[in-house]
Each structure stands twice: as structure tokens, then as C-alpha cells.
N, C-alpha and C positions, 0 to 999 in steps of 0.2 A: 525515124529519119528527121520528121518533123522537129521533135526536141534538140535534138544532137544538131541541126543545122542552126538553132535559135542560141543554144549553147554556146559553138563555136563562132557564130558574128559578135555574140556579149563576149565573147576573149578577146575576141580581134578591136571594137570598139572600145571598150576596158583600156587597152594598152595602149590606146591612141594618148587619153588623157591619164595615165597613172601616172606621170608624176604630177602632174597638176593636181590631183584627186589626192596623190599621197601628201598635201602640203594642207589640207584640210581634215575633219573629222571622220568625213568619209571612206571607210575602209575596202579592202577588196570583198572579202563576206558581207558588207551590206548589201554591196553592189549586188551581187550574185544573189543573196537569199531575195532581196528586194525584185529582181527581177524573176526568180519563178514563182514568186507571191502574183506578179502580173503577168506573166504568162500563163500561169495554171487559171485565171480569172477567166480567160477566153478562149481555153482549149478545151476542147471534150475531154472528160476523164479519161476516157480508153486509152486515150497517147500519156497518159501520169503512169507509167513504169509500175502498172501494179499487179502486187506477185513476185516484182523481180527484185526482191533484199538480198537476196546470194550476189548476182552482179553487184548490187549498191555495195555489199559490204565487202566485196575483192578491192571497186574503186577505193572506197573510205580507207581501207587496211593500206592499200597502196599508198596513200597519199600521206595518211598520220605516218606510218615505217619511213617514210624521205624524208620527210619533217624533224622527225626526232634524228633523224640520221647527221641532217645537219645543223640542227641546232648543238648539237652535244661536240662535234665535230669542233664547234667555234668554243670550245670553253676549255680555256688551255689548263691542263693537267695544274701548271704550278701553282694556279688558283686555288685548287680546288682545297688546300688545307687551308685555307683563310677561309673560305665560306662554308665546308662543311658541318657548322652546327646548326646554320639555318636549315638546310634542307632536311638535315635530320629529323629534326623538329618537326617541320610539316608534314613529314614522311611518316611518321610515329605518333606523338600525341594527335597532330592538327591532323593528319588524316580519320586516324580511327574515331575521333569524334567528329569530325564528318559525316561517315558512317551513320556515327548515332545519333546526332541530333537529327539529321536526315529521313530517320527512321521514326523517330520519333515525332518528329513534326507532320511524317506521313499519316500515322500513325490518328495524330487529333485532327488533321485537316481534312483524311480520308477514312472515317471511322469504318467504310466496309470494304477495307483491306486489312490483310491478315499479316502477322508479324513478318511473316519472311517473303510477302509482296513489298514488304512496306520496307523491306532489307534491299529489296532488288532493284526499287528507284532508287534510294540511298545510293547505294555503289554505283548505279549507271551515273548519277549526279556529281559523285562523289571528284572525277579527275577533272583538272584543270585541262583549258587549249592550249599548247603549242604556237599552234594558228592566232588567231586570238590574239592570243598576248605578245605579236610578233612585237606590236609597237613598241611596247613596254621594255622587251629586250633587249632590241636592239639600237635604244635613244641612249644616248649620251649621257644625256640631261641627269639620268638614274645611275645612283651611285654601281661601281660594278660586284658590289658584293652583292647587293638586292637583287641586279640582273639573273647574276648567275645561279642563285637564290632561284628564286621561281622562273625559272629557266629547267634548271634539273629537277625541282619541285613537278614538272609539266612532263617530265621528260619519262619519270619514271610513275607516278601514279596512276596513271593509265595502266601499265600492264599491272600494278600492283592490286587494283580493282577487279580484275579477273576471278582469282580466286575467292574475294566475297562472294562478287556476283553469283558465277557457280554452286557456290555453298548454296546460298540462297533458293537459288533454283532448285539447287538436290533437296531443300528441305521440305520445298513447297508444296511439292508433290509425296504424297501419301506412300508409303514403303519404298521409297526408290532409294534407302540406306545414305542419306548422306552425311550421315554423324564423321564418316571421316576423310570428306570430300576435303574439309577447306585443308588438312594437313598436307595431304597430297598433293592436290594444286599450288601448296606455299611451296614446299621442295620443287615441283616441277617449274613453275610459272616463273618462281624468284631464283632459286638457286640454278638448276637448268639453264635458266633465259645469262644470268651473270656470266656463267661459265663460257658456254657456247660465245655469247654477245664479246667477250675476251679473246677466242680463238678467233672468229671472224677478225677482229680489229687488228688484232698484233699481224697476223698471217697476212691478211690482203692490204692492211698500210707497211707491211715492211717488204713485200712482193714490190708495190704499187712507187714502193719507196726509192727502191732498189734498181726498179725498172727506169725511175724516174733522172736518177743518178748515174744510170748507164746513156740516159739519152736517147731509148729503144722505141720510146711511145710519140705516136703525135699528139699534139693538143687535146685534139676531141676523141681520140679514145680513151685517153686517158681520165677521161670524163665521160665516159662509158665503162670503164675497169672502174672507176668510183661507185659509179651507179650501180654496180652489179654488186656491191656489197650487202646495201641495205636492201635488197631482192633478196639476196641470199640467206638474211634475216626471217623472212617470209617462209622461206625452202624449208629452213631446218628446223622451222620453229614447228612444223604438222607432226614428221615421225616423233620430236622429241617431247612433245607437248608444254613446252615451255613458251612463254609470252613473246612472240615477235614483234612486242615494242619495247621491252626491257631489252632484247636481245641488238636491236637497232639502237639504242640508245646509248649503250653498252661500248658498241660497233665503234662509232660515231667518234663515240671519244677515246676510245683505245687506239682506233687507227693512225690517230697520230704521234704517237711513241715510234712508230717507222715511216711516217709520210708526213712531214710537218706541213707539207702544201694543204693538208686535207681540209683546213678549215677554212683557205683565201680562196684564191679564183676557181682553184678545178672544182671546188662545191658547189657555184653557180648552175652547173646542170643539172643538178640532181633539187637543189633549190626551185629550179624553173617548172621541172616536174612534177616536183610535191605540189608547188603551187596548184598546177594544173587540176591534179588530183582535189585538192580542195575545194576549189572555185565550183567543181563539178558536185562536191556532197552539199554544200551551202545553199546551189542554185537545186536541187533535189529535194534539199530542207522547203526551200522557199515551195517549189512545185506542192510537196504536202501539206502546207499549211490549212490553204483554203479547204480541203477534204474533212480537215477536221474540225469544223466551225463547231458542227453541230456539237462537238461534246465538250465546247468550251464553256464553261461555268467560271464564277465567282473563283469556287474553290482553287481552282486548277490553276489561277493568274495568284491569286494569295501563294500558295505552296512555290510559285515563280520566285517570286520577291523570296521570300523566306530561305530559296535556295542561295537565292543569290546575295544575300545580304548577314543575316545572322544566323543560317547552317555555316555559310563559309569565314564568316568574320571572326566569331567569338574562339572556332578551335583555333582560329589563326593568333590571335589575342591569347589565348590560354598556353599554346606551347612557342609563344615566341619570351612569354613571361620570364626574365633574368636576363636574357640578349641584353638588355640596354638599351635596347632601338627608342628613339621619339615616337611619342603617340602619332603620330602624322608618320610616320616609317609602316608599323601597326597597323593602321588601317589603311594605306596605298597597297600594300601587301595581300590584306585580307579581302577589298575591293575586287583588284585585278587578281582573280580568279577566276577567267572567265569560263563558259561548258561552252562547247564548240565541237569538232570535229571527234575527240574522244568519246564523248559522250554519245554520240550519234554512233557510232562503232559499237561500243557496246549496247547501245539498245539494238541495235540492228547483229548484233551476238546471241541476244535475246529470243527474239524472236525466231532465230534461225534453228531454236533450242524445241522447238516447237509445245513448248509448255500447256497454252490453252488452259495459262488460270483465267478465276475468273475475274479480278482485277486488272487482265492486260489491260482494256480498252484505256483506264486512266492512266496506267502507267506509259502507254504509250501516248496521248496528250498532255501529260503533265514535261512528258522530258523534251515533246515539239516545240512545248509554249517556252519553258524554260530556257532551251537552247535558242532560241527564236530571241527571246527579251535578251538574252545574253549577248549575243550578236550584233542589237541595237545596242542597250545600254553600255555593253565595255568598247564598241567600237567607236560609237559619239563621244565617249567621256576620253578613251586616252593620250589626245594630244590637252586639251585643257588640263586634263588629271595631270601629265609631266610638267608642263608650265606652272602649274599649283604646287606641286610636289617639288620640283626645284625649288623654286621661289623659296619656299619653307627652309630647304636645308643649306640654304646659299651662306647660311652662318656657322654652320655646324664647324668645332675646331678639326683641325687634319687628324686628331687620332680616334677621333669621332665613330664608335659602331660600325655606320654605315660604311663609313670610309674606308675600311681595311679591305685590303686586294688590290693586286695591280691591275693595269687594264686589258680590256677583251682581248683587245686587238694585238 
């Protein structure tokens, strides 16, 4: 009760000054993570939610599944062939070298983990925020093919991360047969999650649509028939075993082939809620920090940087290689990658998995600290990084790379 009431005054006080705070560097996940770094300073541990990662990861599931629901929502169909060889790209080369340099740099900076521990931070590390990179999205200032670009980059790697993840885990453990986990999971997680994530979207934005056009709904249910999509994400994603964030992502932008509203005002509620949802894993994040002083090492802040710098930069460099983009496109791109709320989901997947190797203890301060630096560093840097990033392309001709695609809006 204690928690939850210190919670909910940081929301209410939060929103006093959010737009003044959003005209600064200052972002909402600072705020949040920063304040249960100072809360947990002068609480007893017994009130730090410990034990309870099944609640933490229904909250995080809830909040990334709204997230993606409405991100994807806003990125109109006609777009999407003008930008789809970027996403490609980071979805296939820049991902799976992700993966592996991640693994690899696990690998020499924690020499006493073993290769498919050393897979399992990889892939928890591996997916970009949503959250996170709200700024980034949703500025102007950024050309909209880049937006859209790691946008959907954010939107699907996450659930694409699953089936590593798993593999890895099936491996780690001594005869638990996982030689042909990861195949399984790609059919389930990828193919599953698309198909489903399609049914939901056509069926409930051309209901939503229909209903919309008959004049049958009020305002705010109709912004609750929205909301109960990306829920419904959640539902079907247990029996079918397919990824309830492919399938939300999926959703999100399907549904607007029958409800072109879905991506202006009536997504605001389900926008408001995601928030919510997050604000609560970031101020959770914050809470755990201080717990894990003790296993912070050298090591553990190196493998940070690394995650965040040159595991994520170089695949981003390697498969954006023939686009055309400017070097300054290139690396805004592979910068703004940030680990956020994802990342914290699937470690808290993890864990739920009840593995008991014997590298969890790092793997679980290595993805605190990461996601921790991540939070600060991409959240101070993205309004400077846009003003920089502008600045740079304010000369580029109109049929310039970046430039191709109409706008979001």
C-alpha cells in the first residue's frame, strides 16, 4: 500500500508539470526510474515487491502490448512500402547480429558464463523500447521514413526475441531437448502471432468501424472497444502460444483498414494506459536498483556501454550498408536503440522460466544496469540528438534517402 500510494502521488505530481518537463530532456521514465531509485533508498526492503515478478510481468506485458498497439496504429498502411527495406534490414541482418555480437562480448567480458547464458542476455538485450524512443517517433523534426523505421523496428523485435530467448534457455539446461525449440517457437511466436495479430485487426477495426459509421458508440466506449483489442492480444496469445506483441503490433496496424479513426483521437485512451503501465515498470526498475549494488562491478557497467554503443551500432551500420542513408542518418539510427521496457519483460520471462543457472545473478545486473544507463542516456540525449540530427539533414535534396514517404499524420 505504501508503494502504490507513493506511486500514484508521482503520477498525479508528474502530470502537474509534463508539459513543461516534456519541453526539456527530462523524460517520463526518468522521472519514474529516478524516483524509485529514491524511494527504495529509504524504504525497508520488505515493502520492494520481492517475489512478486508474475504480477511485475502481467503489469510490463500490459503496458509494452498498449504500446505497440498504438504505435503501429499510427503508421499508415501507404507508408509502409516506402519504408519497408529499412525495417527489414534491422529485423534480419541488424537483429541477428545483435544477437551475436551480444553474445560474444558476453562472452569475453563475462568469461564464467557459458555460451547459451551468454545467448540469453544477448536476446533479453537484443529488442529496442517503444517507450523509449517515444521521442524520437514522434518529433517532426525526424524524417518520416527514419520514424517509421524504428518505429516498427521496436514494434516487432521484441516478440521476435522470444524464440531465441527460449532456445537458449532450452539449451542451457542439460537434456531438456532443445535442439528443436527455436523452430517451433519461430512458427508459433512469428507465424501464429502474424496471422492471429491480422484476425484481431481486420475483425475488431472493421466492427469498430462499422459501428463507428452507424453512430451506435459513445465517445468513451468506443475507446474502450479500442482498448479491448490489444487485451485481446494478451487472451489469444496463451492457448496459441504465439508472441502477444507481434500479435498487438500486428493488431494495431491492421485495424486500420476498417477504422481509419484508430490511429487519431480514440487511441488516446489506450495511449494514456500504456503510459500508466510503464511509468509503473520504470518506477519498479528504479525500486530494484539500489538491491543490487552489491553485484555491481566494473564489468557489468563495461558490458552497459557495449550494449549500448557498439552491440547496437555496428549491425545497425552493417545491414543499413547500400540504403544510401548519411553517416549522421547511420548512426542516429543505431544510437536511438534504446532497452526499456522490452527488455525488462523479457528478463522478467526469464526468470519466470525458473531456470536456476548459474550465471543468473549477472545476467540479472547486467540487464538492471543496462536498462538503467539506457533510460538515462537515451532519455537526456533525445531532444539535443533531434536538434543535432535536424540540423545535419536541413540540406539534404527532396529525393534524398531519408526523405522518401509521406507523412505520419
Amino acid at each position: 500500500m505504501v508503494l502504490a500510494t507513493i506511486f500514484v502521488l508521482s503520477i498525479f505530481f508528474y502530470s502537474l508539470v509534463s508539459r513543461q518537463l516534456g519541453r526539456t530532456i527530462i523524460t517520463g521514465p526518468v522521472v519514474f526510474t529516478a524516483a524509485g531509485i529514491l524511494v527504495s533508498m529509504f524504504l525497508p526492503s520488505s515493502l520492494v515487491f520481492e517475489g512478486n515478478q508474475k504480477v511485475l510481468l502481467l503489469v510490463a506485458e500490459m503496458g509494452l502490448v498498449l504500446l505497440l498497439f498504438t504505435d503501429a496504429s499510427r503508421i499508415k498502411l501507404k507508408d509502409i512500402r516506402s519504408l519497408r527495406p529499412l525495417p527489414a534490414r534491422l529485423l534480419s541482418i541488424g537483429m541477428l547480429l545483435t544477437i551475436f555480437l551480444g553474445a560474444v562480448a558476453a562472452l569475453l567480458v563475462f568469461p564464467h558464463l557459458s555460451i547459451w547464458e551468454a545467448g540469453i542476455l544477448a536476446a533479453i538485450l537484443a529488442p529496442t523500447d517503444a517507450g523509449l524512443g517515444q521521442v524520437i517517433v514522434s518529433s517532426p523534426r525526424v524524417p518520416i521514413r527514419i520514424r517509421n523505421a524504428l518505429n516498427v523496428e521496436a514494434g516487432l523485435n521484441d516478440g521476435m526475441s522470444v524464440p531465441f530467448l527460449m532456445f537458449f534457455i532450452a539449451m542451457a539446461q542439460p537434456g531438456s531437448g532443445g535442439g528443436g525449440i527455436l523452430t517451433r517457437f519461430l512458427i508459433e511466436q512469428l507465424g501464429f502471432g502474424v496471422l492471429i495479430g491480422i484476425g484481431i485487426g481486420l475483425l475488431g477495426g472493421w466492427l469498430l468501424g462499422w459501428a463507428h459509421r452507424k453512430q451506435w458508440m459513445s465517445e468513451s466506449l468506443e475507446q474502450l472497444g479500442l482498448v479491448s483489442l490489444p487485451i485481446l492480444s494478451m487472451i489469444f496469445s496463451e492457448p496459441s502460444g504465439a508472441s502477444m506483441f507481434i500479435i498487438s503490433f500486428v493488431a494495431g496496424m491492421t485495424s486500420q483498414v476498417g477504422f481509419e479513426a484508430v490511429g487519431g483521437r480514440s487511441v488516446e485512451f489506450t495511449e494514456g494506459w500504456g503510459q500508466l503501465f510503464n511509468f509503473f515498470v520504470f518506477f519498479f526498475l528504479g525500486l530494484m536498483v539500489p538491491g543490487g549494488w552489491n553485484l555491481l562491478s566494473s564489468d557489468v557497467v563495461i558490458y552497459a556501454i557495449l550494449s549500448l554503443t557498439l552491440i547496437r551500432m555496428v549491425p545497425v551500420a552493417v545491414a543499413l550498408v547500400g540504403a544510401h542513408l548519411k553517416k549522421t542518418t547511420v548512426v542516429f539510427m543505431g544510437w536511438f536503440g534504446p532497452r526499456g521496457l522490452a527488455s525488462i519483460v523479457l528478463g522478467l520471462a526469464y526468470i519466470e522460466q525458473e531456470a536456476q543457472l548459474p550465471g543468473e545473478p549477472t545476467i540479472r545486473v547486467a540487464v538492471t544496469i543496462t536498462v538503467l544507463l539506457s533510460v538515462f542516456a537515451h532519455g537526456l540525449s533525445a531532444l539535443p540528438g533531434i536538434g543535432l540530427y535536424a540540423k545535419n539533414i536541413s540540406t539534404l535534396a527532396e529525393d534524398a534517402p531519408e526523405l522518401k514517404g509521406s507523412n505520419l499524420e
